[in-house]
Backbone as CSV, one residue per row, in Angstrom:
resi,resn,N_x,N_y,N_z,CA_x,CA_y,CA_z,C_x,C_y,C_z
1,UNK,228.616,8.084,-75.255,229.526,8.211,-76.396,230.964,7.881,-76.002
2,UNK,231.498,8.365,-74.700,232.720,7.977,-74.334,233.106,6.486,-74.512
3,UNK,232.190,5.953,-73.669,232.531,4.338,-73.545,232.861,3.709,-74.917
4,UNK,231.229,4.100,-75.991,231.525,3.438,-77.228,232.871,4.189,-77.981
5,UNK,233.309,5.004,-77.827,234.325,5.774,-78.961,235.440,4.797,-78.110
6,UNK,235.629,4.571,-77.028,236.897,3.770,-76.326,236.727,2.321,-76.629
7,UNK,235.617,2.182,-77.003,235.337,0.555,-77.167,235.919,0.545,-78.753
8,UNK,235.610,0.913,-79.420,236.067,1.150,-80.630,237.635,1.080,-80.889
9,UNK,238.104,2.786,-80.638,239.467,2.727,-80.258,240.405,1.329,-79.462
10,UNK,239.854,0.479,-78.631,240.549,-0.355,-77.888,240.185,-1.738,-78.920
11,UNK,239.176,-1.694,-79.837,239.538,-3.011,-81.422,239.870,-2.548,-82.223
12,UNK,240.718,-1.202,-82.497,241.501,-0.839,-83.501,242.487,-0.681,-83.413
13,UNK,243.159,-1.066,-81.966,244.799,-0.693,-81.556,244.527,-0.700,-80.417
14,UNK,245.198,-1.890,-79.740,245.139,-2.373,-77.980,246.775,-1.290,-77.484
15,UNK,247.201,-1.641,-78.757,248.998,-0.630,-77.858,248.409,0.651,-77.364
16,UNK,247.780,1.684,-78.457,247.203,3.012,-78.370,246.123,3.032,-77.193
17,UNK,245.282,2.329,-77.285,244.376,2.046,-76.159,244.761,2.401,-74.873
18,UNK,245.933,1.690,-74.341,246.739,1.842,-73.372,246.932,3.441,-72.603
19,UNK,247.703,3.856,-73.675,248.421,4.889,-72.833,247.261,6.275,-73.259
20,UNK,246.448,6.084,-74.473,245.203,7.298,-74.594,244.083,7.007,-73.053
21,UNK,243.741,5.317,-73.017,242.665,5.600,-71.720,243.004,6.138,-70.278
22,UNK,244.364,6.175,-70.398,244.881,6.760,-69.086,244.867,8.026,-69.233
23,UNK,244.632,8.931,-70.204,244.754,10.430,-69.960,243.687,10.945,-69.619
24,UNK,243.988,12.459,-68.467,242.506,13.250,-68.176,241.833,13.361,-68.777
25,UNK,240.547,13.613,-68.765,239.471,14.184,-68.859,239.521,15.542,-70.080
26,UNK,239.221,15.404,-71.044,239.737,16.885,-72.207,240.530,16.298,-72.846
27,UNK,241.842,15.922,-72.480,242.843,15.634,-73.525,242.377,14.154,-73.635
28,UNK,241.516,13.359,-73.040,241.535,11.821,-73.347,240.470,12.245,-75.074
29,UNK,239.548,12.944,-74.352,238.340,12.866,-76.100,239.201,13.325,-76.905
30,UNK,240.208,14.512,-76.886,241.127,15.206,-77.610,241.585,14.166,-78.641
31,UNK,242.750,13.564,-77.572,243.633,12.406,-78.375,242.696,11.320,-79.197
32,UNK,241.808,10.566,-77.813,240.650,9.754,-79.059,240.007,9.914,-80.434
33,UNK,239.984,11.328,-80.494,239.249,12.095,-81.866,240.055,12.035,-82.114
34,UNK,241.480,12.395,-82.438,242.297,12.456,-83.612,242.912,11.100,-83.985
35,UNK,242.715,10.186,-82.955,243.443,8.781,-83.325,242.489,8.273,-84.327
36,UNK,241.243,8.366,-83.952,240.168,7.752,-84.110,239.858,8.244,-85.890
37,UNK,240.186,9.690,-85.962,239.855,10.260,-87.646,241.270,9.610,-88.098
38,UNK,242.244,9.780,-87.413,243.274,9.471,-88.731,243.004,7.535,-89.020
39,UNK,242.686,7.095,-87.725,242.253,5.485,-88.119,241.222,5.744,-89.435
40,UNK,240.751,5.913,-89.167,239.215,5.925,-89.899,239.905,6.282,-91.403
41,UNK,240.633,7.439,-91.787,241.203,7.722,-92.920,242.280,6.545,-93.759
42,UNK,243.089,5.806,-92.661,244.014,4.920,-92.750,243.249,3.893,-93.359
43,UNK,242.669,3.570,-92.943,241.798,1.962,-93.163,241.181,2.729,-95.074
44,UNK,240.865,3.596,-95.072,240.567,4.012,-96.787,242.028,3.791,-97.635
45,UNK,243.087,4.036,-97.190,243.980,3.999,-97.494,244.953,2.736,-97.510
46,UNK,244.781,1.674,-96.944,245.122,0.407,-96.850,244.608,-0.311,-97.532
47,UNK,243.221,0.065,-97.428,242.254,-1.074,-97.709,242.458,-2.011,-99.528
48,UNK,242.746,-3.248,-98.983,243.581,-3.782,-100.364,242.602,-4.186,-101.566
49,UNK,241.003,-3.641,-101.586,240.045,-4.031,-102.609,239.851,-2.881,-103.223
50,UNK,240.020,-1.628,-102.865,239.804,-0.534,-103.133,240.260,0.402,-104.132
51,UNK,240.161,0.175,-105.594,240.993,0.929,-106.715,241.666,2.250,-106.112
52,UNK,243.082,2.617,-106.677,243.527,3.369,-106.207,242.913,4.819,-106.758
53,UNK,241.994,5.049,-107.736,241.017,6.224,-107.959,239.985,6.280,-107.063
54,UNK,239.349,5.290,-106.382,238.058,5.310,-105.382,238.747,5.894,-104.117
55,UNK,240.390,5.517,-103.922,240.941,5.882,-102.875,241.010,7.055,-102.940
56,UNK,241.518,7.494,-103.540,241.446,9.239,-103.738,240.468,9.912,-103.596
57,UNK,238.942,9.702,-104.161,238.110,10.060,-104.559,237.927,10.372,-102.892
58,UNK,237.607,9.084,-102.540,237.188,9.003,-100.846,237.917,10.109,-100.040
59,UNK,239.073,10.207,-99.813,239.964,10.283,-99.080,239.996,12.205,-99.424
60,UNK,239.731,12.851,-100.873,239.633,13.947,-101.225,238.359,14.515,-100.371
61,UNK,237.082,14.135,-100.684,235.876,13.983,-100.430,235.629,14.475,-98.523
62,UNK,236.486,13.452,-98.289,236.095,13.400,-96.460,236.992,14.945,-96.404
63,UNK,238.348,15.116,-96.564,238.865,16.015,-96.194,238.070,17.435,-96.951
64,UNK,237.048,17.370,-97.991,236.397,18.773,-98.151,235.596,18.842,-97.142
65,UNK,234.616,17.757,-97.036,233.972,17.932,-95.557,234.478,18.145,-94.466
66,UNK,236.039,17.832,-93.913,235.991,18.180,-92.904,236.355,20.102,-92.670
67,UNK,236.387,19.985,-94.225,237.004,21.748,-94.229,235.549,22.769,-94.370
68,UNK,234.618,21.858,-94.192,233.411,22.556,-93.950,232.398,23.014,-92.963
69,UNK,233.645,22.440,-92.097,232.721,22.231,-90.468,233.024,23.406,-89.776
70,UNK,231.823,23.803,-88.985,231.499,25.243,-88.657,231.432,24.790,-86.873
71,UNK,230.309,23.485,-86.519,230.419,23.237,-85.182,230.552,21.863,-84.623
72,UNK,230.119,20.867,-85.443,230.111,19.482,-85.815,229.627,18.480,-86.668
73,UNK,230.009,17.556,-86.763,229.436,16.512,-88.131,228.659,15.697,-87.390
74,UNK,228.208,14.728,-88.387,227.367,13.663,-88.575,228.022,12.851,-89.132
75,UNK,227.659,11.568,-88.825,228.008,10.210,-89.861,227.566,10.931,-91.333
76,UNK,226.147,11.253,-91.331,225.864,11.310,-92.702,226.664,12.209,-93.374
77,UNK,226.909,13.300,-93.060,227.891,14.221,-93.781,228.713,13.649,-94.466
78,UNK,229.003,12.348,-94.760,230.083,11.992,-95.287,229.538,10.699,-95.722
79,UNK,228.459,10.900,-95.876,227.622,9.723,-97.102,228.429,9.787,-98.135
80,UNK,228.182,11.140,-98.863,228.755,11.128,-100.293,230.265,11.211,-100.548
81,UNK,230.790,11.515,-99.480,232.507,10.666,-99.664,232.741,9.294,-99.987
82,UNK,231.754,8.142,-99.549,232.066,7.209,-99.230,230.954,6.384,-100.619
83,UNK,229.932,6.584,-101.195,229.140,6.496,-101.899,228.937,5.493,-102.073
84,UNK,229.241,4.478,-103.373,229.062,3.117,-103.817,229.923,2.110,-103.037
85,UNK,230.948,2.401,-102.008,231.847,1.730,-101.516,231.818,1.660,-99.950
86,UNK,230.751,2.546,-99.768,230.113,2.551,-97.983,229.699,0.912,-97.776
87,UNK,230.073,0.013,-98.260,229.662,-1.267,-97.766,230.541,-2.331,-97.611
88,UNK,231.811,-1.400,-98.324,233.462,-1.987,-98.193,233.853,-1.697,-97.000
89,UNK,233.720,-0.591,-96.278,234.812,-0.068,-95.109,233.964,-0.357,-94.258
90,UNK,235.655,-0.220,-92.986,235.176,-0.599,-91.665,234.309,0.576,-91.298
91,UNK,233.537,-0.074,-89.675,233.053,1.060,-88.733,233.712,2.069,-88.509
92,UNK,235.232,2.128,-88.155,235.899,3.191,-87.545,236.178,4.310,-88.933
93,UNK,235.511,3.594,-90.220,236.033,4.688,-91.457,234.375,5.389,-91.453
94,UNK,233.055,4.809,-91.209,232.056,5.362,-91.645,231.566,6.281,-90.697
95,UNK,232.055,5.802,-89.122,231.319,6.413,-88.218,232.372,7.984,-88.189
96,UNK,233.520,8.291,-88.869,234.481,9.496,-89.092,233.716,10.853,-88.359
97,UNK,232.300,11.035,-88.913,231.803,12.423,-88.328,231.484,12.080,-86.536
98,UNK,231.271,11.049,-86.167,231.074,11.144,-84.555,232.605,11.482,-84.245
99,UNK,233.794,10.934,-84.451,234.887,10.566,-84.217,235.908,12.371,-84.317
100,UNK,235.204,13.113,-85.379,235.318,14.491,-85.662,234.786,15.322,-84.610
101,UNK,233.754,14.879,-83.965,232.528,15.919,-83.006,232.753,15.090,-81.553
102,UNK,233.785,14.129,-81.500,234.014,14.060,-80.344,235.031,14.865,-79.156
103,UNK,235.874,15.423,-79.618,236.852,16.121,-79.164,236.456,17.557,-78.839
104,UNK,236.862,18.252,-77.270,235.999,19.435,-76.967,236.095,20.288,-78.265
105,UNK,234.907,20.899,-77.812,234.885,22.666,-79.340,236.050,23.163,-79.390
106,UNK,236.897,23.316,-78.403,237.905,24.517,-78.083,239.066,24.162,-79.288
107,UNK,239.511,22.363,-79.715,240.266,22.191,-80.047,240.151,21.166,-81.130
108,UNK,238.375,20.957,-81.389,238.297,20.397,-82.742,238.545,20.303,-83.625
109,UNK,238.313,21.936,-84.407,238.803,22.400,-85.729,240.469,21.981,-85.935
110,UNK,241.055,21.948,-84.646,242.801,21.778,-84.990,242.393,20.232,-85.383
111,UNK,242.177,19.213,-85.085,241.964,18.319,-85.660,241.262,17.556,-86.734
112,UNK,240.606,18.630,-86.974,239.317,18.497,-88.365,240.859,19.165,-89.492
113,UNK,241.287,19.862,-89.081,242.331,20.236,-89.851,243.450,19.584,-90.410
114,UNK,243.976,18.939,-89.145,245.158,17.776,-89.198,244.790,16.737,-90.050
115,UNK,243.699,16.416,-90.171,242.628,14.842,-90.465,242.260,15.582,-92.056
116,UNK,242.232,16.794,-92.194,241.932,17.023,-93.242,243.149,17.325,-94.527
117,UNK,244.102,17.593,-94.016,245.226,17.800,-94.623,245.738,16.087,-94.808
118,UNK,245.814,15.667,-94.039,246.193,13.761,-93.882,245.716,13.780,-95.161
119,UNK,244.003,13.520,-94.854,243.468,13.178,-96.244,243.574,13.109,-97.355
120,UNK,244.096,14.533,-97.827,244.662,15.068,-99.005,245.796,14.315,-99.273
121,UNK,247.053,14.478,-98.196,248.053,13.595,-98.987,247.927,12.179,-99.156
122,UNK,246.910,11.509,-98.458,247.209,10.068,-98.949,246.175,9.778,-99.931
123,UNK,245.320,10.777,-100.348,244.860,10.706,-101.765,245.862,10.492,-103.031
124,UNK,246.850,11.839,-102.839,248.215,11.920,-103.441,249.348,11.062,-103.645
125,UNK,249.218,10.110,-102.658,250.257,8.923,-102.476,249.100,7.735,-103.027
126,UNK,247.792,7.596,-102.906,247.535,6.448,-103.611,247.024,6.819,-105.215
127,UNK,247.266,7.799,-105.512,246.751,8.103,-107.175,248.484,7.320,-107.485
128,UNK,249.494,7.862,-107.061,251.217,7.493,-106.945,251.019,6.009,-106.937
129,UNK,250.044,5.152,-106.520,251.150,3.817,-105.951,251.585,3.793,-104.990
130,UNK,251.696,5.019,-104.518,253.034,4.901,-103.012,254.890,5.102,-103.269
131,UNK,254.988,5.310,-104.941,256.120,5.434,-105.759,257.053,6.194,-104.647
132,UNK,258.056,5.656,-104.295,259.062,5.824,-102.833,260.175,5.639,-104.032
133,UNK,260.964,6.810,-104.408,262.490,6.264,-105.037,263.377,6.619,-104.351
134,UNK,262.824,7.255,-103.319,264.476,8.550,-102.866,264.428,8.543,-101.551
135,UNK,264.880,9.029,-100.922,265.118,9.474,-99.370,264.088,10.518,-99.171
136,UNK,264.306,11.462,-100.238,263.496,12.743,-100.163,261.982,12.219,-100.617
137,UNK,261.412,11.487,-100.935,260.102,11.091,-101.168,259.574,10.264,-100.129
138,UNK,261.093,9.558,-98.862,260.368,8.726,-98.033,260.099,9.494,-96.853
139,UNK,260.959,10.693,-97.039,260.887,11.671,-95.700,259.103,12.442,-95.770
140,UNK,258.857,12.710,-97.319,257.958,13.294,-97.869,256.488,12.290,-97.043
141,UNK,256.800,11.185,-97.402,255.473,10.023,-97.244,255.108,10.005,-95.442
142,UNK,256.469,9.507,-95.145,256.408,10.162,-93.832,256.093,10.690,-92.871
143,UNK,256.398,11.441,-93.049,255.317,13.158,-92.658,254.288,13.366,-93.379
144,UNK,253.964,12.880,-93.985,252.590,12.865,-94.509,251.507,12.491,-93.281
145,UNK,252.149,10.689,-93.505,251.084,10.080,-92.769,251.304,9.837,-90.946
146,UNK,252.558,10.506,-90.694,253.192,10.392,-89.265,253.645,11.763,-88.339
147,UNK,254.970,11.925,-89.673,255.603,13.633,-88.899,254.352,15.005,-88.477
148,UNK,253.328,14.412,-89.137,252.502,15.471,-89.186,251.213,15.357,-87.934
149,UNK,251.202,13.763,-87.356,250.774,13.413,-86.499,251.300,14.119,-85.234
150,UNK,252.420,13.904,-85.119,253.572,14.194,-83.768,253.376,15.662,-83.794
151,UNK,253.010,16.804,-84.577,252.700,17.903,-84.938,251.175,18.382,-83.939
152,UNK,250.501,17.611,-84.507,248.976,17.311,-83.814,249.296,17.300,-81.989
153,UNK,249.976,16.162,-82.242,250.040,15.955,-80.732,250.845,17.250,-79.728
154,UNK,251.805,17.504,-80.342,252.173,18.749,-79.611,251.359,19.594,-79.718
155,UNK,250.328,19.963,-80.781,249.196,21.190,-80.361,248.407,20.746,-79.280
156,UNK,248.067,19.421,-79.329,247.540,18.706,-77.872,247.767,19.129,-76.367
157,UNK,249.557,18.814,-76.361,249.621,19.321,-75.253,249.629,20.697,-74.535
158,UNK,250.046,21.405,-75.718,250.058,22.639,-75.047,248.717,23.524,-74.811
159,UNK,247.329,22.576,-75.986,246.450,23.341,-75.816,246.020,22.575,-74.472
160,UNK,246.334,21.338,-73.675,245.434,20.752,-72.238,246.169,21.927,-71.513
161,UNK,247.758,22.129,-71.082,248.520,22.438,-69.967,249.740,23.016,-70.284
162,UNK,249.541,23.595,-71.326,250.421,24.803,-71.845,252.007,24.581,-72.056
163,UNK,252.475,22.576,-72.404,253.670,22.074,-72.385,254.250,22.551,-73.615
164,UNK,255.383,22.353,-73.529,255.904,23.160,-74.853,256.856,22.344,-75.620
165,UNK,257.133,21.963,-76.679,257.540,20.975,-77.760,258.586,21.613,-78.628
166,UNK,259.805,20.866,-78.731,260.546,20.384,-79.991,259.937,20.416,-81.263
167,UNK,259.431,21.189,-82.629,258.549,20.630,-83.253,259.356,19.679,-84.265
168,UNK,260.720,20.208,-84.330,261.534,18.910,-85.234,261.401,17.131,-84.863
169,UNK,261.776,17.424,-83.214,261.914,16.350,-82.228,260.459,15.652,-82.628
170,UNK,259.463,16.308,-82.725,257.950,16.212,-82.585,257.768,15.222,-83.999
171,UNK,258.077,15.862,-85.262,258.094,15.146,-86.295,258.812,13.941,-86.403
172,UNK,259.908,13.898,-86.000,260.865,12.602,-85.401,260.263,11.494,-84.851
173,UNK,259.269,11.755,-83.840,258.487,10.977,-83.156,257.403,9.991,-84.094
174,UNK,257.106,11.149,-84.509,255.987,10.794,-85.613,256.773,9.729,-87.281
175,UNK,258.066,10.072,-87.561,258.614,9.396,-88.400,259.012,8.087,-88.333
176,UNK,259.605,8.269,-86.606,260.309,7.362,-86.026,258.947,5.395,-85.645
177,UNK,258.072,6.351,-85.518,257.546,5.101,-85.045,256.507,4.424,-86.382
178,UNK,256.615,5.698,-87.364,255.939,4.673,-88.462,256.938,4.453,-89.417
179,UNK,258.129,4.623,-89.601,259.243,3.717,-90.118,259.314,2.387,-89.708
180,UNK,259.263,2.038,-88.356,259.137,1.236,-87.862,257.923,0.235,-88.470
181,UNK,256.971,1.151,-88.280,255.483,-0.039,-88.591,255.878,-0.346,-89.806
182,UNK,256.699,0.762,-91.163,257.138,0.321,-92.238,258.099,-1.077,-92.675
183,UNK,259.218,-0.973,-91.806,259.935,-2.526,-91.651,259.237,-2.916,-91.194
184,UNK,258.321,-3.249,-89.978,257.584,-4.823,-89.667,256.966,-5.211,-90.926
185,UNK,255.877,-4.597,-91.527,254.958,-4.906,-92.514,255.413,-4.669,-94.002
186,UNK,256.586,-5.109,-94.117,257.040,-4.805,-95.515,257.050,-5.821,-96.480
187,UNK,257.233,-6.854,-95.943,256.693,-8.600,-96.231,255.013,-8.685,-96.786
188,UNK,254.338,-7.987,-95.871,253.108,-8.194,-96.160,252.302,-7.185,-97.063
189,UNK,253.385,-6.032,-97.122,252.796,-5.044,-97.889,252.961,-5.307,-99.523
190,UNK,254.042,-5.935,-99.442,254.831,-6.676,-101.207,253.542,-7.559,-101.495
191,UNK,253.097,-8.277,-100.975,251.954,-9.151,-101.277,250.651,-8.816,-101.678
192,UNK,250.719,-6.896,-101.332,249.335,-6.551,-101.795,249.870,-5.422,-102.905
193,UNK,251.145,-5.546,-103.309,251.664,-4.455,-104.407,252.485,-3.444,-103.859
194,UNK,252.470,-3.063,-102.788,253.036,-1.924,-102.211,254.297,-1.560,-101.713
195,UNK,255.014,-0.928,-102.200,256.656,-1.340,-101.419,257.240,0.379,-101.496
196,UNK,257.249,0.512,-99.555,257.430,2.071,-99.254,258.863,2.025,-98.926
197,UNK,259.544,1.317,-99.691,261.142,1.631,-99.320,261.274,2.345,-100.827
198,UNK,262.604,3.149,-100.677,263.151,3.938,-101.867,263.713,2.811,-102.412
199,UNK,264.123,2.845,-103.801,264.666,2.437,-104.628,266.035,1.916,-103.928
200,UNK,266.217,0.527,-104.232,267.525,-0.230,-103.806,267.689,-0.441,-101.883
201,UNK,267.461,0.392,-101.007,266.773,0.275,-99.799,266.562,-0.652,-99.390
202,UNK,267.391,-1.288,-98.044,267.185,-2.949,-98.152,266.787,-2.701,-96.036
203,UNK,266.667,-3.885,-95.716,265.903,-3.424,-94.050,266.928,-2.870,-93.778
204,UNK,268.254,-2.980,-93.772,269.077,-2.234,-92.902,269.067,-0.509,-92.898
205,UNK,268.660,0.064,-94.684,268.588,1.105,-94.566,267.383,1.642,-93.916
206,UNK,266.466,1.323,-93.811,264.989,1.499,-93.346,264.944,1.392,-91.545
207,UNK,266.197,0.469,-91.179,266.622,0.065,-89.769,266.967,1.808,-89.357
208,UNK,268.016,1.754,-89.973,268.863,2.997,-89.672,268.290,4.257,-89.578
209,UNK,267.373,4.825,-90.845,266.457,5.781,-91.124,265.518,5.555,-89.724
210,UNK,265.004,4.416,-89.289,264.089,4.393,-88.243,264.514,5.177,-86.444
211,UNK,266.164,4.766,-86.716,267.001,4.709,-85.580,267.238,6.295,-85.418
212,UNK,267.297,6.888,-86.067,267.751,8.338,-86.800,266.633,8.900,-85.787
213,UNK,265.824,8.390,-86.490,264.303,9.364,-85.927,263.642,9.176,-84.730
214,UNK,264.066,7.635,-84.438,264.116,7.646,-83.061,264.548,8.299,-81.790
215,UNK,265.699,8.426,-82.209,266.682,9.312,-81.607,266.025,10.596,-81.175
216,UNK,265.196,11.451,-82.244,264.918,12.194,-81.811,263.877,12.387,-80.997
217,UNK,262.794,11.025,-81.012,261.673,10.407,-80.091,262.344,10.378,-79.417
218,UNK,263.362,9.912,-78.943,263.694,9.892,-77.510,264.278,11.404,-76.776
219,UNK,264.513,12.232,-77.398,264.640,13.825,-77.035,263.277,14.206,-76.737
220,UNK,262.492,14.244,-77.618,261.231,14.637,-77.427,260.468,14.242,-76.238
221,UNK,260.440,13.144,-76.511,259.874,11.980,-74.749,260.711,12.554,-73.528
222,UNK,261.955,12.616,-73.209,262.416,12.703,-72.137,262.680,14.565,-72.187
223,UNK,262.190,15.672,-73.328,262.113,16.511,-72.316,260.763,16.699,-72.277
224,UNK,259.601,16.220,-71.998,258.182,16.466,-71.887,258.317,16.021,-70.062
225,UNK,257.689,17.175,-69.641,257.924,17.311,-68.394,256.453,15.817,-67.676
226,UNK,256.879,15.325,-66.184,256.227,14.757,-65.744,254.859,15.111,-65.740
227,UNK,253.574,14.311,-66.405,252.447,14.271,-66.982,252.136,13.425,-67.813
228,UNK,251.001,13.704,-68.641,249.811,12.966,-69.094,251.156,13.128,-70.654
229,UNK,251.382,14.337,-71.114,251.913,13.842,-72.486,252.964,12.493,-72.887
230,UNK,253.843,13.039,-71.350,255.141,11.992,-71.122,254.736,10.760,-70.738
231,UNK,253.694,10.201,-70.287,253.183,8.729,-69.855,252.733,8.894,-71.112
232,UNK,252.207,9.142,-72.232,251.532,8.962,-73.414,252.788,8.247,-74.411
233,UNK,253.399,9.241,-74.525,254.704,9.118,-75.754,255.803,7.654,-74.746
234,UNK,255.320,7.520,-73.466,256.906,6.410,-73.327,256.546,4.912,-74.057
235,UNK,255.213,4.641,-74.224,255.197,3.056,-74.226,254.868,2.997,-75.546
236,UNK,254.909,3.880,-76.605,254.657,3.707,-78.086,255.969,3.490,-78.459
237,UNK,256.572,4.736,-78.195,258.275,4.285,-78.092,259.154,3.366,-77.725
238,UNK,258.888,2.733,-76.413,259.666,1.573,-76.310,259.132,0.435,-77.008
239,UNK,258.191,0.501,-77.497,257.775,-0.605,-78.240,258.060,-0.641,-79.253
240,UNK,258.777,0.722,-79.616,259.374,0.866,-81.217,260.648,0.035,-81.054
241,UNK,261.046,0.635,-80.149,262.362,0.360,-79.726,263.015,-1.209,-80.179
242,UNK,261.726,-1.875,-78.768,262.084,-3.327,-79.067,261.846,-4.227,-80.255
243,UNK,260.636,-3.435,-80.764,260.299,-3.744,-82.401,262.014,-4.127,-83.489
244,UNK,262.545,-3.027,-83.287,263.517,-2.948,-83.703,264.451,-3.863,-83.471
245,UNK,264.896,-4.183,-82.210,265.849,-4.752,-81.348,265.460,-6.285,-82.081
246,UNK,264.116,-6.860,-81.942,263.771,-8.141,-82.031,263.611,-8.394,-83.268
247,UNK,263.644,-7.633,-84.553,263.376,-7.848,-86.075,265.395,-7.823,-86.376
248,UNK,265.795,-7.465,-85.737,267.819,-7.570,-85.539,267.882,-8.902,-85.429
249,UNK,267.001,-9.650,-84.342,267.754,-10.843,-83.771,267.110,-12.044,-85.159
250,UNK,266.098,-11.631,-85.698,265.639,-12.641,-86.553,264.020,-12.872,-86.655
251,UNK,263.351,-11.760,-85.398,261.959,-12.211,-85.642,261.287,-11.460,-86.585
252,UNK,259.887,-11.606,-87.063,259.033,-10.705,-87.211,258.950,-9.501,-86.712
253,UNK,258.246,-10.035,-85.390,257.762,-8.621,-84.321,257.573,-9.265,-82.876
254,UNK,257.415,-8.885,-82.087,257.419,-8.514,-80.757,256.513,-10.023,-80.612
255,UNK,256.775,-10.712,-79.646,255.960,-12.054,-78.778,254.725,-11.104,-78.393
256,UNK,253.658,-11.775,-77.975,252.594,-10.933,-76.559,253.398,-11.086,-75.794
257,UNK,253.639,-11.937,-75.132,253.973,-12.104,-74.258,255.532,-10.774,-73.706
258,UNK,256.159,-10.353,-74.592,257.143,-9.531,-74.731,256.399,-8.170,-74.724
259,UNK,255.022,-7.824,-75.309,254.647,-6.696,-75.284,253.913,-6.538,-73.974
260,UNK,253.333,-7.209,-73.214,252.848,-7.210,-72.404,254.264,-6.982,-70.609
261,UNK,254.825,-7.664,-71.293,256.064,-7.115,-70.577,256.814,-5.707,-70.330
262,UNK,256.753,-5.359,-71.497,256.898,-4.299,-71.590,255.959,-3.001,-71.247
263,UNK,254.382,-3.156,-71.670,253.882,-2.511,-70.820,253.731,-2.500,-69.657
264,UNK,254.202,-3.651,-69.004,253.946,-3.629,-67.340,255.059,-2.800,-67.032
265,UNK,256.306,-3.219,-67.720,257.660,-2.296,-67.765,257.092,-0.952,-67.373
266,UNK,256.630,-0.037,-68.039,256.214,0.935,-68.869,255.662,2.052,-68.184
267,UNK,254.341,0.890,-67.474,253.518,2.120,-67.143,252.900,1.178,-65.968
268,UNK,253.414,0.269,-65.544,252.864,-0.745,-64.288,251.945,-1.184,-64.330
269,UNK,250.973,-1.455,-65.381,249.839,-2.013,-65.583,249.836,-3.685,-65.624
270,UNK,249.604,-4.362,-65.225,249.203,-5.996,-65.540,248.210,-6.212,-66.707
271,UNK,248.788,-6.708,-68.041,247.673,-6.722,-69.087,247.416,-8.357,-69.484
């Protein structure tokens, strides 16, 4: 099960891949299970064929099941979330109950929890449209689908090795780097209807808002003491970083060749 849940994880996000296959033993299934459910939830939530009532429906559905789990799931458990539309979604959305029952007992339920609350709000945001007018609705979306991640992850660490977290800093992290994914893909998101900037909000404000929260990613990262959390959080971050830096000068996003640099930067790996 390890290999395939990493094989998986490493064609759904080569950046994440990275710095999750390097962690011990406990916290690696840990982190994999929760990357792996909130992927799995995300892809219901993206997915650009999918009426925004089926989205809900789905997305309501998985999170009652996961609020039903006593010791572990099944794929099938979540047949009837997925019903007439189990032939639309990816693997990483159907196979959800292995991806739930992979992470030790001790610290499942915190993630059947996290994954289950997710659920709920991006049911809530796609019945919406994604309707972003304000600051206070983008902070809201946010943390929905991010601040609340960085939340997760600090229960992570302290449940492997008892590290102890910023939880503002923590949400920051979590804001900071999907603001970011928000300016790269904002071009491409207009093309499928979707536009998560507030009202009047042009890249620079979305720049700035990103920079904000960064800021506090970078508090968070540099006081996480030498370990598995702090090699985790540096190379998502600098990649925000330069994300940023290189959408300033005029590009899209990041070269390979620039990301690959950077992870060697990073964490000394040759990729």
């Amino acid at each position: 099960m390890s290999h395939d849940a990493l094989t998986v994880l490493k064609e759904t996000s080569r950046t994440f891949y990275i710095p999750i296959s390097r962690l011990p033993k406990g916290l690696l299934e840990a982190v994999t299970s929760g990357y792996l459910c909130m992927r799995a939830i995300d892809e219901v939530e993206d997915d650009p064929n999918l009426p925004a009532e089926a989205k809900a429906q789905i997305l309501t559905e998985i999170s009652q099941v996961l609020q039903s789990g006593t010791a572990k799931f099944t794929n099938e458990d979540f047949n009837r979330a997925f019903g007439a539309y189990r032939d639309q979604l990816p693997e990483v959305s159907l196979r959800i109950g292995e991806w739930a029952s992979y992470a030790p007992p001790s610290i499942g339920p915190r993630i059947w929890e996290a994954t289950a609350a997710m659920s709920d709000r991006m049911a809530y945001w796609s019945l919406r449209n994604w309707e972003i007018q304000t600051e206070y609705d983008f902070d809201r979306y946010t943390f929905s689908v991010a601040g609340s991640v960085g939340l997760l992850l600090s229960d992570l660490w302290a449940w492997h090795d008892g590290t102890k977290t910023d939880r503002l800093e923590a949400i920051g992290f979590g804001r900071g780097l999907q603001s970011v994914n928000i300016l790269r893909n904002h071009q491409e998101d207009l093309t499928r209807g979707v536009n998560f900037y507030p009202d009047g909000w042009t890249d620079e404000d979305v720049d700035r808002y990103a920079r904000r929260n960064l800021a506090l990613a970078d508090a968070y990262t540099d006081s996480l003491p030498k370990g598995p959390a702090k090699d985790f959080c540096k190379l998502p971050l600098a990649l925000a970083h330069a994300t940023l830096d290189t959408m300033v000068d005029g590009h899209s996003k990041l070269s390979r060749l620039q990301v690959m640099a950077l992870v060697a930067q990073v964490t000394g790996l040759k990729v």
